[in-house]
N, C-alpha and C positions, 0 to 999 in steps of 0.2 A: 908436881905431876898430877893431871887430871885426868880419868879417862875423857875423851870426846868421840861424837859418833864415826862409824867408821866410812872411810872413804877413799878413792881411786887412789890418793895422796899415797896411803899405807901400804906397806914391801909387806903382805900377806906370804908370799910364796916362802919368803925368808924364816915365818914363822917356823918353831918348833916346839910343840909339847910334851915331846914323845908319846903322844896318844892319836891312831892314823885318824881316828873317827872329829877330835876336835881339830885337828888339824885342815883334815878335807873343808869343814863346817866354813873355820875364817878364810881359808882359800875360795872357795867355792860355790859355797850355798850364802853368806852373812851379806853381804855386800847387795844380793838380790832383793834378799830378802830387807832390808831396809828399805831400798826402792818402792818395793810393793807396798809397804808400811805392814808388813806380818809380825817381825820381831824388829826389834832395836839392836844393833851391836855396837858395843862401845869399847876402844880400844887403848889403852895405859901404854904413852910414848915418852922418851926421854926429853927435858926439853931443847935439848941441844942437838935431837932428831926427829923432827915430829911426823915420819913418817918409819920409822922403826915400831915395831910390835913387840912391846914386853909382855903383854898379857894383856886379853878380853873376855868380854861377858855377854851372853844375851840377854832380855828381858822381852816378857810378851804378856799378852792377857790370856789368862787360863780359867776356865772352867773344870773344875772338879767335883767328888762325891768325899766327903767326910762323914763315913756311917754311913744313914739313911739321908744327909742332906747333901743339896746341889749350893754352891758355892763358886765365890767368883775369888778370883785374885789373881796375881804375878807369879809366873813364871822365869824363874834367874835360868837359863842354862848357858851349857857350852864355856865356863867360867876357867881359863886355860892362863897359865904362865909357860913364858917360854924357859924349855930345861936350862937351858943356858946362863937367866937370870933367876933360877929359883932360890928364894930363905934368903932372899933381900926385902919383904915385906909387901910383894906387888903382889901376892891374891889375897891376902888380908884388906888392900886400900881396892884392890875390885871387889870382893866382897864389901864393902861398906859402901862406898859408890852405887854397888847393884842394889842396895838394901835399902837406902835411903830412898834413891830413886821411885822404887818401886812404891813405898810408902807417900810420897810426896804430892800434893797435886789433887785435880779434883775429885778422885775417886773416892768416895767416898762409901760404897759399897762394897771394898775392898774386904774380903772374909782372912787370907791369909797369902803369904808371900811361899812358894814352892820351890824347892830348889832341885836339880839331876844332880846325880852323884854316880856314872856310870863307872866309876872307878871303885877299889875300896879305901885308898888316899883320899881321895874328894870325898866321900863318905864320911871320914873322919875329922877332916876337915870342916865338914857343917858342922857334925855334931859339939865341935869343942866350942861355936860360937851360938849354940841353944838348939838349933834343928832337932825338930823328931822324925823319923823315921815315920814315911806316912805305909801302912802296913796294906798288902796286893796292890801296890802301886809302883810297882820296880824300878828300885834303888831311887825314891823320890822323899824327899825331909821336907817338914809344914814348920811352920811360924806361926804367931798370929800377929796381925800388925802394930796390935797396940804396944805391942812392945817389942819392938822389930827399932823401933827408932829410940828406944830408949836402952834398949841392947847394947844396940851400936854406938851410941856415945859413952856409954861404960866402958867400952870394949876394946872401941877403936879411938877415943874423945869426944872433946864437943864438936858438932857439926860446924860447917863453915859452908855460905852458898858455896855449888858449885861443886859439891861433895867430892 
């Protein structure tokens, strides 16, 4: 199982996080918002229903403030398992998916990778896999890239295309 991007394919409505705000998000907003190319949503299906929704992520280009400087990098949000399948190990393989990704590619100005944790599960959630708490920044955790991919093959193993 791979996340791929999301599309009309996917039973969104079927989704459930028990969270209304991530929920509304893959329903509602993800789908356009790929269209427009604003965020990416990528969504972790079973392969025996590739239109089933276990869980998805967003990622986008963020600009931020660290201290006194301006900053570029990826923003992961909206990163949802559904209740139903959760502590089967699908927001661990989206979080690594989302973190590779983000890393990957020509960006090369990339300052750091930013994650939402509107919850205080997801919270805790970043934190156990290095996230800090970016602080007047509500409930948002930083990385730094370089070691964002070296994290996650500790963590998660070695990388494989396709993440």
């Amino acid at each position: 199982m791979r996340p791929s991007p999301i599309g009309p394919e996917h039973r969104v409505k079927e989704f459930r996080s028990g969270s209304p705000r991530l929920d509304h998000y893959v329903r509602h907003v993800a789908l356009r918002e790929a269209a427009r190319r604003h965020a990416a949503t990528f969504v972790l299906s079973p392969a025996d229903d590739a239109g089933k929704v276990l869980g998805y992520y967003t990622v986008m280009p963020l600009t931020f403030r660290l201290t006194s400087v301006e900053m570029s990098g990826a923003l992961i949000s909206h990163l949802a398992v559904d209740r139903r399948v959760r502590h089967r190990g699908h927001g661990r393989r989206l979080l690594r998916s989302a973190l590779l990704r983000s890393v990957r590619g020509p960006s090369l100005s990339l300052s750091g990778v930013v994650v939402e944790a509107p919850e205080p599960a997801l919270f805790a959630f970043y934190r156990k896999y290095g996230f800090r708490e970016l602080v007047d920044h509500g409930g948002r955790l930083f990385h730094f890239p370089s070691a964002v991919r070296a994290s996650a093959e500790r963590v998660f193993g070695p990388y494989a295309e396709g993440g």
